[in-house]
C-alpha positions in Angstrom: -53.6 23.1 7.7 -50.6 22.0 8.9 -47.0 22.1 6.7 -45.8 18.5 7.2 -47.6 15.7 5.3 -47.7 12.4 6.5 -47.6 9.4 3.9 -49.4 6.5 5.9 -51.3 3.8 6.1 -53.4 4.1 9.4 -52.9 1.0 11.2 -49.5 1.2 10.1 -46.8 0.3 13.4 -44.1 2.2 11.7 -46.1 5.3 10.9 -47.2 5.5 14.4 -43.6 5.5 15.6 -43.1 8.5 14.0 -46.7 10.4 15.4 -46.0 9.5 18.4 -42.5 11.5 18.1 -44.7 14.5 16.3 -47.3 14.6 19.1 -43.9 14.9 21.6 -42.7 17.4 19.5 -46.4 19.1 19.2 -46.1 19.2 15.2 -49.0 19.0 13.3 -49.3 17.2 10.3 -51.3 16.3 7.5 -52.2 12.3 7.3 -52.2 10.7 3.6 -53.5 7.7 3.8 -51.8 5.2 0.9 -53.1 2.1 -1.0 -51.3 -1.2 -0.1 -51.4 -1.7 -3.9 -51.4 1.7 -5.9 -47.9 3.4 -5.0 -48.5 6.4 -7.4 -48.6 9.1 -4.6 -45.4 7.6 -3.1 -43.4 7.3 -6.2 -44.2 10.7 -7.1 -43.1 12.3 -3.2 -40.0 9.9 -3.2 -38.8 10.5 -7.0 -39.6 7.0 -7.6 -37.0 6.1 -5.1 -39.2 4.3 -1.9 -42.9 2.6 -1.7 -43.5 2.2 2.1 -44.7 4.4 4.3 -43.8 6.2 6.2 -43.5 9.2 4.4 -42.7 12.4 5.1 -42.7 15.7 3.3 -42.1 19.1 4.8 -41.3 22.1 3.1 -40.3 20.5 0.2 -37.7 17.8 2.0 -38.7 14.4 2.1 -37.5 11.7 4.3 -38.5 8.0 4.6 -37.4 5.0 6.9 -39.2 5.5 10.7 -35.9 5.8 12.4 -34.4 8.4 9.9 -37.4 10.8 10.0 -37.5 11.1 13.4 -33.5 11.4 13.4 -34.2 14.1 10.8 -37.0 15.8 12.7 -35.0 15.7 15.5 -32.4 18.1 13.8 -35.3 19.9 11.9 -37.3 20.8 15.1 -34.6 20.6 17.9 -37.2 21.8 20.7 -38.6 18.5 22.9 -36.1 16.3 21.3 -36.3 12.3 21.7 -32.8 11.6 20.9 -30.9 12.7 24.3 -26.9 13.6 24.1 -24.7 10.6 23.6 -27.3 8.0 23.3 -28.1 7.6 19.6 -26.4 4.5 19.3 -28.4 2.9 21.9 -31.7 4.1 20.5 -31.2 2.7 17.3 -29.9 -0.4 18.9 -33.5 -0.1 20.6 -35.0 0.7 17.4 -33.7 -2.3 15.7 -34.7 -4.8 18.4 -38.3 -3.4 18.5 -38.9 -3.4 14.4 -36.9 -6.8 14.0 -37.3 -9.1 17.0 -40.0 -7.6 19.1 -42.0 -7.2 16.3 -41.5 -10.4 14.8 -43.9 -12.7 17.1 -46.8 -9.8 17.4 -46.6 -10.3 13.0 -47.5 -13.5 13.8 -50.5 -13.3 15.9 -52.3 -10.3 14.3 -51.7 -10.1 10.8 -53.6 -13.1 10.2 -56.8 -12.1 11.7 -56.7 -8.8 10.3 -56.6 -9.7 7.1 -59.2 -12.2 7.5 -61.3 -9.5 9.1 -60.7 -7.2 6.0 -62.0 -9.7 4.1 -60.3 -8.8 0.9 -58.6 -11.4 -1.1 -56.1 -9.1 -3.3 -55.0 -7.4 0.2 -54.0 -11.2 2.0 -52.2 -12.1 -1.3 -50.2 -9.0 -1.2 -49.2 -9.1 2.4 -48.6 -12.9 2.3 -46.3 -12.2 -0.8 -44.5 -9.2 1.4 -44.1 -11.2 4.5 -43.4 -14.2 2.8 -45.1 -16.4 4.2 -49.3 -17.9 4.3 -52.0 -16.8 7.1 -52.2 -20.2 7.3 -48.1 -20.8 8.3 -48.3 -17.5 10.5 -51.2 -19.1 12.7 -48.8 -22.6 13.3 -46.0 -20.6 15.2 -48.1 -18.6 17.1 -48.0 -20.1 19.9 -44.0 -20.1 20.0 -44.6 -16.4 19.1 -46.7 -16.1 22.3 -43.4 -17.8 24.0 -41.3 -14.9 22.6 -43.7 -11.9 23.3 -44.0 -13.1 27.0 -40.1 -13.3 27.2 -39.9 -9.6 25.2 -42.3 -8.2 27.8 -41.0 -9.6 30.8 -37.4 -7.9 29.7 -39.3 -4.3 28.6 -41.6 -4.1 32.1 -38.1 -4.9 34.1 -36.4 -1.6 32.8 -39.5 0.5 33.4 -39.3 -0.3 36.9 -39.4 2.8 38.4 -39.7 4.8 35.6 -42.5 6.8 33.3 -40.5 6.1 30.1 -37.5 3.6 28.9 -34.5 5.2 29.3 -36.0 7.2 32.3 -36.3 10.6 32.4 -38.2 12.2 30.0 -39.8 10.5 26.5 -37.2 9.7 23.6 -36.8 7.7 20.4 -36.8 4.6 22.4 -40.7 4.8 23.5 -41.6 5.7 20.1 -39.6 2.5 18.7 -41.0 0.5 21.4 -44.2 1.1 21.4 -45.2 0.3 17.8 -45.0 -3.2 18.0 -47.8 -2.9 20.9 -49.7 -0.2 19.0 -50.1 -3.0 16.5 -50.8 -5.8 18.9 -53.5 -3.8 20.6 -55.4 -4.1 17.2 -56.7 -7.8 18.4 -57.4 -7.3 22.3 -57.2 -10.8 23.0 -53.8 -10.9 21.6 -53.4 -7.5 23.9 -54.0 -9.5 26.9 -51.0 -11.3 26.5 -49.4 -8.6 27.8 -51.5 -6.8 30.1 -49.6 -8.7 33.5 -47.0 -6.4 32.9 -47.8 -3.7 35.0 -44.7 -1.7 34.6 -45.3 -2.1 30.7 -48.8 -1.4 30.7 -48.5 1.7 32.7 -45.6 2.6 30.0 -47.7 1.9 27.0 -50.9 4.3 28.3 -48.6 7.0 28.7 -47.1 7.2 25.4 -50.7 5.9 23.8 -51.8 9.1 25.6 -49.3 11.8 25.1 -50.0 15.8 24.2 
């Protein structure tokens, strides 16, 4: 068994930011899969301090926030490190674009048919009452969210021109950040398809899907 546990939910965007960065990093870890509603287990790791995942606990240090595990692992487990010399500004300039504007329209055009999918009315109500907003509002701006996502994509397939990963060279904290937001669209494969004339992108995204 592995020593790092993994508070997650398993579709979760932000929790896969951070396995991509363990699978880089070839850490193993532990998955604990949380309930959207009952935050006992995350109270308890947290000291009552955080309720979203992800979570992560390894010999007896715990860290939350996406971008500040993987700043922590990155000083916990130096070896294949994602964060090069001098540019940690930029990747959480990076890191902050993907979670808050890239993510935004891909929101939009998969939450509501996943949570119509799921069928559960207790589950919509609570995610509707943590975005702030209906299914119903969330399906009227999707197609200025397809407007966006085109736009997003266009920018992200022009810088990996040329390259197997963002910042070129080798994979960092950028690609993880990145990539969640297409993790999470690729969960509807229609709404996938938006994307998939971006060659540069597309080649991009199967390499981190696929990393060892």
């Amino acid at each position: 068994m592995a020593e790092i546990n993994l508070y997650q939910y398993p579709i979760s965007p932000f929790t896969e930011k951070v396995r991509r960065v363990l699978t880089h990093k070839h850490l193993g870890w532990n998955p604990i899969d949380c309930h959207y509603e009952d935050k006992t287990n995350l109270l308890a790791i947290t000291g009552g301090k955080w309720t979203r995942v992800p979570v992560l606990e390894w010999k007896g240090e715990v860290v939350w926030n996406s971008a500040d595990i993987i700043k922590w692992l990155d000083r916990k487990a130096p070896e294949r490190r994602v964060i090069p010399d001098g540019a940690l500004g930029l990747c959480e300039i990076i890191d902050n674009f993907a979670d808050n504007t890239l993510f935004a329209p891909i929101l939009m055009m998969t939450i509501p048919d996943l949570l119509d999918a799921a069928g559960d009315p207790k589950l919509k109500a609570n995610r509707e009452k943590l975005i702030g907003m209906t299914t119903q509002k969330m399906r009227e701006g999707i197609p200025a969210a397809r407007e966006s996502l085109a736009l997003y994509a266009a920018m992200i397939d022009t810088q990996l021109a040329g390259k197997d990963f963002f910042l070129g060279g080798g994979f960092t904290m950028a690609d993880a950040s990145l990539y969640h937001p297409f993790f999470f669209l690729a969960l509807n494969q229609d709404n996938f398809a938006e994307v998939k004339r971006f060659s540069n992108l597309m080649r991009w995204y199967e390499r981190v899907r696929d990393l060892k």
